[in-house]
C-alpha positions in Angstrom: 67.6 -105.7 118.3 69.5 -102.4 119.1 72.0 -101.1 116.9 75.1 -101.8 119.3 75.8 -105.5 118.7 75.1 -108.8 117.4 76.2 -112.0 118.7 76.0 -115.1 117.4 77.5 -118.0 120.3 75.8 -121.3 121.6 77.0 -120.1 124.7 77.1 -123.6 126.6 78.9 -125.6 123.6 81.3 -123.2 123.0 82.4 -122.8 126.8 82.6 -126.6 126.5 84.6 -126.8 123.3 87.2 -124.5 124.4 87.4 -125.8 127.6 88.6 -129.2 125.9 90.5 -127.2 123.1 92.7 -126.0 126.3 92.8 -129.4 127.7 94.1 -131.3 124.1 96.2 -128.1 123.6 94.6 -127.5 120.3 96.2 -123.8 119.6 96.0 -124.6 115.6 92.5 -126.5 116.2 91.6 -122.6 118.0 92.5 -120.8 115.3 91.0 -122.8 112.8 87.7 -122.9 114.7 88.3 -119.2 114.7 88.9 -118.3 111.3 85.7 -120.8 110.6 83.3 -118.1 112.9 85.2 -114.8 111.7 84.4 -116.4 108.0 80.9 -117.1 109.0 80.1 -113.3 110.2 81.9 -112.0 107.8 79.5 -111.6 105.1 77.1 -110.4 107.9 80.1 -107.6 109.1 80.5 -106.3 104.8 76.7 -106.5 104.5 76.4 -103.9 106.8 78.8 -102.0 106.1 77.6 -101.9 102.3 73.9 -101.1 103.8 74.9 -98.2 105.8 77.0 -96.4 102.9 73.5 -97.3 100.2 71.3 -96.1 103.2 68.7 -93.7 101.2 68.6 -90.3 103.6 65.7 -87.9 102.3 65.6 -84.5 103.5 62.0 -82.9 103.5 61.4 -80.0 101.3 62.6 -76.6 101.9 59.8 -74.0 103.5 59.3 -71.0 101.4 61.7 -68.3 102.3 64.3 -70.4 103.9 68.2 -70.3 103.1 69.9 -73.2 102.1 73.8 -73.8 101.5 76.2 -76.5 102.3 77.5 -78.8 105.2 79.7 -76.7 107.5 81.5 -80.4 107.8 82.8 -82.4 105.1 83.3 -85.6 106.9 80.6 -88.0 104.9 77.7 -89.4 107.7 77.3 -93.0 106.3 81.0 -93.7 105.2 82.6 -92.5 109.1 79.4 -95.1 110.1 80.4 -97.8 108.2 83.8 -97.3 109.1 82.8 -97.9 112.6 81.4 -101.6 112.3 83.7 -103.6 113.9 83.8 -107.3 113.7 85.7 -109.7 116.8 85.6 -113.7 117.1 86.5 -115.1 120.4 87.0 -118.8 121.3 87.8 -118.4 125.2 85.9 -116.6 127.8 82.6 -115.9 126.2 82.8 -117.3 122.8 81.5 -116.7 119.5 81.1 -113.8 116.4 80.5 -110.0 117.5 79.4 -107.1 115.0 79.5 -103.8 116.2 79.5 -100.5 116.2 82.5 -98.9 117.9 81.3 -95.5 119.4 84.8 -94.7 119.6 85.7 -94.4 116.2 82.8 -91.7 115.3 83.2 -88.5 116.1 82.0 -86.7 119.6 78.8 -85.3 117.3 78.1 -88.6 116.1 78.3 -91.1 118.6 74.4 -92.0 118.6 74.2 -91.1 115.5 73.5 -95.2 114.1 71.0 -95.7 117.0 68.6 -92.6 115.9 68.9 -93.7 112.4 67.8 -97.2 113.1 64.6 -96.6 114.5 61.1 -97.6 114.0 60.0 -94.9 111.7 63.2 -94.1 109.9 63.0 -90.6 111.5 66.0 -88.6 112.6 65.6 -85.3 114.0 68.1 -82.7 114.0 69.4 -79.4 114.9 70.1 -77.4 112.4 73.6 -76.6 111.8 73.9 -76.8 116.2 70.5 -74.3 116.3 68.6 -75.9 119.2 65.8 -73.1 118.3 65.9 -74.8 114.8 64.8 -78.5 113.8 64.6 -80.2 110.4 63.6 -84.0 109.8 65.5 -86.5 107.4 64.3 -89.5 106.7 65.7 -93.5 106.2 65.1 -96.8 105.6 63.1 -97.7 109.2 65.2 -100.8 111.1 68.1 -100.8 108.3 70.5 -102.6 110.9 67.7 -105.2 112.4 66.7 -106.4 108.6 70.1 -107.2 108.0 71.1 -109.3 110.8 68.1 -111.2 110.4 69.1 -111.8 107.0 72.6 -113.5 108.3 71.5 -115.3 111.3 70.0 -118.4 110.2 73.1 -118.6 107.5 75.5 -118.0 110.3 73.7 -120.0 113.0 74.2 -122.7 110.5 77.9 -122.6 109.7 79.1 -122.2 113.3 77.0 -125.4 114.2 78.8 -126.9 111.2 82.1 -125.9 112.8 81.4 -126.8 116.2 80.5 -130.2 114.8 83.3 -130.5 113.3 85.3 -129.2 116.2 84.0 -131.7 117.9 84.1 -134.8 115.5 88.0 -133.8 115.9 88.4 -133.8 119.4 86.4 -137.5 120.0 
C-alpha cells in the first residue's frame, strides 16, 4: 500500500445505508454514524502522525576529507510530514474513513518526500544541499506507513461494522 491514502469503506453497505439515512432524513443519525468512523480512524490518523515524528533517519558516515555543517533550512522534515496527514469521514458519495497525506501542505521541495521514505529498503537518496553532481544516502525504518495501517485495519474494520450494524439495527 502506497503512501498516499488509506481507506477503510464497505463500499456497497455504506452506499446503502446512506441512501436510506437520506430517505428517513436521519441528519443527527449521519452525524452520529460519522463521528462513530472519524472515532474509529482516529487512532489510526495520531498513530501516524506519532510514527513519522519517532521515524529513526541515519545518515552514513562522513568520507574522509569532507566538510560538514548545518541545514541551510530549518523547517524540521518529519514534523512538516506529520503535519501533512490528513484525516476525512464521508457518509454520502463514496463513504467511509480516509488518511492521507496532503501534498499541499508540504513544501514544493518536499512533496514526495513521504513516498521515498516509505520504500522497501528504507533508502532515500539525496542531493546534497541541491548538488545534482553530489549524492548522500539516509536511511529509515523500511515500509514505516504500510506497518502501521496494517496495525489499525482489522481494529477499524471492526468498529465501522459495529456502527454500520448499529446504523442499521436503527433504521429497521
Amino acid at each position: 500500500m502506497a503512501v498516499g491514502s488509506v481507506q477503510i469503506h464497505g463500499t456497497g453497505q455504506l452506499l446503502d445505508l446512506a441512501r436510506r439515512l437520506n430517505a428517513a432524513g436521519g441528519s443527527r443519525l449521519r452525524q452520529n454514524m460519522q463521528r462513530r468512523i472519524r472515532r474509529a480512524a482516529e487512532p489510526l490518523y495520531t498513530d501516524l502522525q506519532r510514527t513519522i515524528r519517532d521515524l529513526p533517519i541515519r545518515a552514513e558516515p562522513r568520507k574522509a576529507g569532507s566538510r560538514g555543517g548545518s541545514s541551510p533550512t530549518t523547517r524540521p522534515l518529519r514534523a512538516t510530514i506529520a503535519e501533512a496527514v490528513r484525516l476525512s469521514v464521508r457518509t454520502s458519495g463514496n463513504p467511509g474513513a480516509r488518511v492521507w497525506v496532503d501534498r499541499s501542505a508540504l513544501p514544493s521541495d518536499l512533496k514526495t518526500m513521504p513516498w521515498v521514505m516509505n520504500n522497501a529498503n528504507g533508502r532515500i537518496r539525496h542531493q546534497v544541499f541541491g548538488n545534482r553532481k553530489r549524492w548522500a544516502n539516509n536511511w529509515t525504518t523500511p515500509l514505516w506507513w504500510d506497518k502501521t495501517v496494517q496495525q489499525h485495519t482489522p481494529r477499524m474494520r471492526a468498529e465501522v461494522e459495529r456502527t454500520l450494524n448499529d446504523v442499521r439495527r436503527w433504521l429497521d
